[in-house]
N, C-alpha and C positions, 0 to 999 in steps of 0.2 A: 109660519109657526111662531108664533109669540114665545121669546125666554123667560124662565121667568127663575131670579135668583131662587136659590134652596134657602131654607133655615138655619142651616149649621154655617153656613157665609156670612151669613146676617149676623150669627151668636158672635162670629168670629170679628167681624170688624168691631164689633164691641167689647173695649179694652175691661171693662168692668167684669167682660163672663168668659174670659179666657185668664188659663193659667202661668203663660208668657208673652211678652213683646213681639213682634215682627221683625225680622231683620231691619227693615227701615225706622221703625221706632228706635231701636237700638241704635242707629246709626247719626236719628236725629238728635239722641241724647247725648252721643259723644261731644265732646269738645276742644278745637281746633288745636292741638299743638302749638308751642311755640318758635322750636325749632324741628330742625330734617336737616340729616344728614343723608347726602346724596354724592353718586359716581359719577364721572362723566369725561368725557376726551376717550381720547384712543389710548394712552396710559392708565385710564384707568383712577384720574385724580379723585382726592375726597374732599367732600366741603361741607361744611355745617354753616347753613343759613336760616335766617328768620325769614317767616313765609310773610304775604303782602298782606294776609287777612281770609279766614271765612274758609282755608282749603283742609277738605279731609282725607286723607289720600292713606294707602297702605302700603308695606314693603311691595318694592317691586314695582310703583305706579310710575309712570313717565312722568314729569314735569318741566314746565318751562322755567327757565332761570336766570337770572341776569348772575353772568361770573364774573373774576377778573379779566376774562379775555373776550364777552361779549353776552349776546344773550343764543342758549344753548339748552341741547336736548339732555334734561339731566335724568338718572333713574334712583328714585329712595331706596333708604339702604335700613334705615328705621331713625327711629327719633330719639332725643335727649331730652324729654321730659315727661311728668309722669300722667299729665291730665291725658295724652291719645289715645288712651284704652286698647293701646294692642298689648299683646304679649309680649313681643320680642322689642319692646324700646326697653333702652339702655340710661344709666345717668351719666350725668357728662362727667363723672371722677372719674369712671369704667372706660367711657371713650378714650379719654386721655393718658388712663394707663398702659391701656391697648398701645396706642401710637405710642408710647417711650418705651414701653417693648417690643416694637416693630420695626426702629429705626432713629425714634427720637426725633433732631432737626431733619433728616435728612426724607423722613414720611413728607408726601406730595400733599400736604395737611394748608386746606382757606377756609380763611371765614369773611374776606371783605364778599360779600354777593348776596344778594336778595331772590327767593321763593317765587315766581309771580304766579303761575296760572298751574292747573292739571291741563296736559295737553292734550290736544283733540284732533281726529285725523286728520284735518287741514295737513299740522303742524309734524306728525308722522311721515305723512307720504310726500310734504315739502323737503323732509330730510331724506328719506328714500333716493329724490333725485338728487339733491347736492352729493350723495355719495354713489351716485352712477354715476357722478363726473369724476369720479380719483381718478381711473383708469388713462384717461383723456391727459388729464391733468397731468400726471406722471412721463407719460411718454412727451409731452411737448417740452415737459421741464427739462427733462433728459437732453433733447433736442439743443435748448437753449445753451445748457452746460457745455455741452462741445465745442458750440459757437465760443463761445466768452474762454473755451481753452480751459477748463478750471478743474484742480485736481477733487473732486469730490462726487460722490454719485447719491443723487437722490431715491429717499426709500421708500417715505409714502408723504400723502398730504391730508390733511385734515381741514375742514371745512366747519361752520358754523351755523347754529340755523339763523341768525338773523346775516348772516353773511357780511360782519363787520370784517373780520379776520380770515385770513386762509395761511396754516400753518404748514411748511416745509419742513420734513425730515431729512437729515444728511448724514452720509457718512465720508468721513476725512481725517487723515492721519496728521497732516498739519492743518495751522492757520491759514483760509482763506479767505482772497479780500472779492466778496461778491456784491460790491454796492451797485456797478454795473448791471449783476444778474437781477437784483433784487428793483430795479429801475425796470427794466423791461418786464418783470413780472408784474409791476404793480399796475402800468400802464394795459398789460391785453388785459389782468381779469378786473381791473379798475378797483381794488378793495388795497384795504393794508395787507402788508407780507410782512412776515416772521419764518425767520429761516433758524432753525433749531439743530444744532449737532447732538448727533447720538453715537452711542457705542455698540458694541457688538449683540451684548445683550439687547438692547430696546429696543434693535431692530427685529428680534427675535419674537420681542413683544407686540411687534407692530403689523407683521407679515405672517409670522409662524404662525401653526396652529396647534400639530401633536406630534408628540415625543416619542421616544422608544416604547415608554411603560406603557401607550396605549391611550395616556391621560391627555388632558387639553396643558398646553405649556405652564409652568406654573407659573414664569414670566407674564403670562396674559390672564393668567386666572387670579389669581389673588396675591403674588407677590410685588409689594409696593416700593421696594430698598433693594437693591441687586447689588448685595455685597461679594467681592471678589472672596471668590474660593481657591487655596493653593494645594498643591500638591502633598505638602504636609500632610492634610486633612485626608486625602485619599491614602498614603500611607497610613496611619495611625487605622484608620477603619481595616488594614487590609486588604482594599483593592484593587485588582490588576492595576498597573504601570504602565499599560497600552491607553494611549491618550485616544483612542477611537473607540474603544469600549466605556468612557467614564467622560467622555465628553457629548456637548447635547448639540441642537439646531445650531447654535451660535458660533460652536467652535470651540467653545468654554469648556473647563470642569462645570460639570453639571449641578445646579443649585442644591439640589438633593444632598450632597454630599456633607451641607451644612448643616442640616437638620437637627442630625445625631452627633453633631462635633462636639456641644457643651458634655452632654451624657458621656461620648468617650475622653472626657479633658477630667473629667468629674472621676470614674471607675478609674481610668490611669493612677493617680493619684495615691486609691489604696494599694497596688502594686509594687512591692520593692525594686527598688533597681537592679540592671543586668549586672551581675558578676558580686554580687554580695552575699556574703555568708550568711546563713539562716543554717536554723537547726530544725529539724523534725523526728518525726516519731522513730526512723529509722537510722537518725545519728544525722551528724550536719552535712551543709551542703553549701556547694557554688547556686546562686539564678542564674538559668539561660535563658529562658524564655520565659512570659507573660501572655496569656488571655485576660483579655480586659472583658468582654462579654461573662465569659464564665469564671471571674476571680482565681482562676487557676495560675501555678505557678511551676513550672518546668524545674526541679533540681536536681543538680549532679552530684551522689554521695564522694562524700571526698575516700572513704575505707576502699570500697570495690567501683568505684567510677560506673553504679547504677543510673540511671536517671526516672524519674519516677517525677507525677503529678502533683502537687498539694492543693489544697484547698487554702487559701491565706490567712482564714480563721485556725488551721490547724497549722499555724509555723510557729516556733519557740524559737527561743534562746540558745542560740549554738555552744554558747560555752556551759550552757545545764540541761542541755536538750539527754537523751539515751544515746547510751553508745553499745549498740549489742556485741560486738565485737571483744568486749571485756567482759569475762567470764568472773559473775560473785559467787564467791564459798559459800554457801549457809553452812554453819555449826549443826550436823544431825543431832536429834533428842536420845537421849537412850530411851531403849524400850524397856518396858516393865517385865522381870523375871516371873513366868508362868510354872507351877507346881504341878507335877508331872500325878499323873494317875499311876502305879505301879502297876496293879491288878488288869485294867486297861491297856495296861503295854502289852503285859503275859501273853494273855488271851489274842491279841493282834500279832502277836511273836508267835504262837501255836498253831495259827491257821494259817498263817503265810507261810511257815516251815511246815505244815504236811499238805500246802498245797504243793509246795514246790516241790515236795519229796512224790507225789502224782507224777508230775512234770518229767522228774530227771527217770523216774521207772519206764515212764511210755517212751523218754528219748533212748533209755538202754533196750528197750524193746524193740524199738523202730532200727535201732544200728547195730543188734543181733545179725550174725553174717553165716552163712551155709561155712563148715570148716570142710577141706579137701582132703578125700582120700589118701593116707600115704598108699605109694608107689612102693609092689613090691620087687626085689631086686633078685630075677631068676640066672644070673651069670654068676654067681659066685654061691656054690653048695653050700659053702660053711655055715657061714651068714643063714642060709635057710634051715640049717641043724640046731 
């Protein structure tokens, strides 16, 4: 059975009798970006590089990239400039404000590295395998460390795709000297070794996965700066003091804690402090306590040792605030002398005197009483003559 194209295929390849482009039209109209910013490592670093030429790629494409530490499987995160025709690229003043609100020097922030290729599965499932060998890798390192006697334990390893480098994680409470170790590692897997200390956190970042809340760590998801959180911070927010309810995979106060810390540094601030005098609606008062969420203000009347809520908009001046306790005179008005009706009295005098004179006749009426027979007295004659 011969195909044979329709009509409306035919209108449609013909850019003159259609009312839009094709996605590929589209696509071939764009124009390569000049820079991509892209993620990559098991930390999670950023780097803004200039691509090799000709690459058109979208959030989220994989790319291959020469870094400073080799050439590596990197993932775009969007661009800093305006010709790439997506939505979501950003300008590089935005970038950069970003990272000095996010840490400043201490953001994991390159730019020596070059853009090369979009990568293709070769380049995927080439990485696939380097990373079925951490496993390997890890338990033999472990191995070694014992050997060499050395106070520190390895957390994970990192590998690269062109397999210039293969990165050690460690953890160690002091300086150790591993030139030995790092000798015999370089030797079995024949590459350069870089052996990396880490702390409690990274390796949280490195291993971990999810948290209490249910979320993926935030360590591993998007936080770049892992600033120490202290105890302070959880007091001030209110709460609990059990370090196993408020700490996370690490062992730490939990990053979260820091969030809201500017917000309650900020709200504290309008709050008077404990044990000062303020006055309010109800006469003054000692502060005992502060909500910082709800600007409330716990006071203790000084008159009857109340204590009652305020709102902090509604506190005054203790020495002009109301004292209800003091009772003010007001001067009464005289009233205006009223001209009596005569004739209106009378008349209200007449009927209320012969109602009441009704009243008192039915009360002598009602306490009318039977009178008793006298007794007559038959023992003495006289008396009866």
């Amino acid at each position: 059975m011969q195909i044979v194209p329709l009509p409306v295929f035919e209108e449609d390849a013909d850019p003159s009798r259609r009312d839009a482009l094709t996605l590929e039209e589209q696509f071939e109209k764009l124009e390569a970006p000049e820079t991509m910013v892209v993620k990559f490592g098991a930390l999670k670093l950023i780097g803004e590089y200039k691509q090799a030429g000709g690459i058109k790629a979208g959030c989220g494409s994989k790319l291959v990239a020469r870094t400073h530490r080799g050439t590596e499987l990197v993932e775009m995160l969007t661009t800093t400039c305006s010709n790439s025709g997506c939505g979501k690229s950003i300008s590089r003043k935005e970038m950069l404000e970003y990272i000095d609100n996010s840490g400043g020097k201490d953001f994991p922030f390159h730019t020596n590295g070059r853009v090369l290729r979009i990568a293709t599965t070769d380049d995927l499932s080439r990485m696939d395998t380097l990373r079925g060998r951490i496993d390997e890798q890890v338990r033999s390192s472990r191995a070694m460390v014992e050997e060499h006697r050395l106070a520190m334990k390895i957390v994970d390893v990192e590998p690269v795709l062109g397999e210039e480098l293969l990165t050690f994680y460690y953890l160690s409470e002091d300086r150790v000297d591993f030139r030995s170790l790092v000798a015999d590692l370089a030797s079995k897997y024949s590459t350069r070794i870089e052996m990396r200390q880490v702390g409690a956190r990274d390796e949280s970042r490195l291993v971990a996965d999810y948290e209490k809340c249910g979320q993926h760590c935030c360590c591993k998801g998007f936080l770049k700066v892992l600033s120490p959180v202290s105890m302070r911070t959880a007091k001030q927010q209110k709460q609990t003091l059990d370090p196993k309810k408020i700490s996370g995979r690490c062992g730490r106060l939990m990053c979260c804690l820091r969030y809201e810390d500017q917000t309650y540094r900020d709200l504290k601030k309008n709050l008077p402090h404990k044990k000062t005098r303020v006055g309010t609606a109800e006469g003054p008062g000692i502060v005992i306590d502060g909500k910082i969420l709800t600007q409330l203000v716990m006071v203790e009347l000084e008159h009857d040792r109340r204590r009652i809520a305020v709102p902090i908009e509604e506190l005054l001046d203790p020495e002009t605030c109301p004292r209800p306790w003091e009772e003010v005179h007001v001067p009464e008005e005289p009233k205006p002398k009223r001209k009596r009706n005569r004739n209106r009295g009378k008349k209200e005098k007449t009927e209320v005197s012969s109602g009441e004179k009704l009243q008192v006749e039915g009360a002598k009426k009602k306490k009318r009483r039977r009178r008793r027979p006298k007794k007559k007295n038959s023992g003495n004659p006289e008396q009866n003559n």
